[in-house]
C-alpha positions, 0 to 999 in steps of 0.5 A: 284380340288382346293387347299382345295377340295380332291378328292372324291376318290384316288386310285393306278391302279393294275400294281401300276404305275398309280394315280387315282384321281376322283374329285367331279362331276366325272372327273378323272385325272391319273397321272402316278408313274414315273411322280409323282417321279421325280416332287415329291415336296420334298425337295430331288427333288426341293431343297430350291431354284430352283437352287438347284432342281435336274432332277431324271432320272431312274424312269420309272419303279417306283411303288406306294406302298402306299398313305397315308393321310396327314390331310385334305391337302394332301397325302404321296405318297410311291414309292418302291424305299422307296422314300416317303418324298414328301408331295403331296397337292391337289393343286400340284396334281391338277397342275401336272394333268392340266400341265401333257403334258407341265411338262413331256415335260420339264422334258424330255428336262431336262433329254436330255440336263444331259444326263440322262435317265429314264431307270435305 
């Protein structure tokens, strides 16, 4: 997936905690809910400066509720703890599929070092 290229198809898997992104050529990345919470691209999250990015905690049981198109760029992704101000694009998306194991793991680090937990 590049910045501009969509995938050829997005869904949400049935228990709603996972991303399902099939890119042109088939390769499939999943990203889980939880994931795509607490690295939303929102300002709530990343702040304007990364002094101001805030470590979420308290999401592993986050569900998807809806992905909405946003323009050829992006989507909107939903989450039922009515958090949907995060403007996913496909090159983000496409950054937290490649960098899954490095990000999660610094976010766990993060979450560790605040004494913070992901279980509500």
């Amino acid at each position: 997936m590049t910045a501009s290229q969509p995938p050829e198809e997005i869904r949400v898997s049935p228990d709603r905690q996972t991303l399902i992104l099939v890119q042109p050529g088939g390769t499939r990345d999943e990203l889980s809910a939880e994931m795509l919470r607490v690295m939303s691209p929102s300002a709530e999250v990343q702040g304007h400066s990364p002094e101001q990015r805030k470590t979420i905690g308290g999401k592993r049981d986050v569900r998807i509720t809806d992905v909405r198109p946003i323009g050829r760029y992006a989507v909107r992704i939903v989450f039922d703890d009515r958090h949907d101000s995060g403007i996913y694009s496909w090159s983000y998306l496409a950054e937290l599929a490649r960098d899954a194991a490095q990000r999660w793991q610094t976010y766990l680090d993060e979450l560790a070092a605040k004494g913070l937990r992901r279980d509500p």
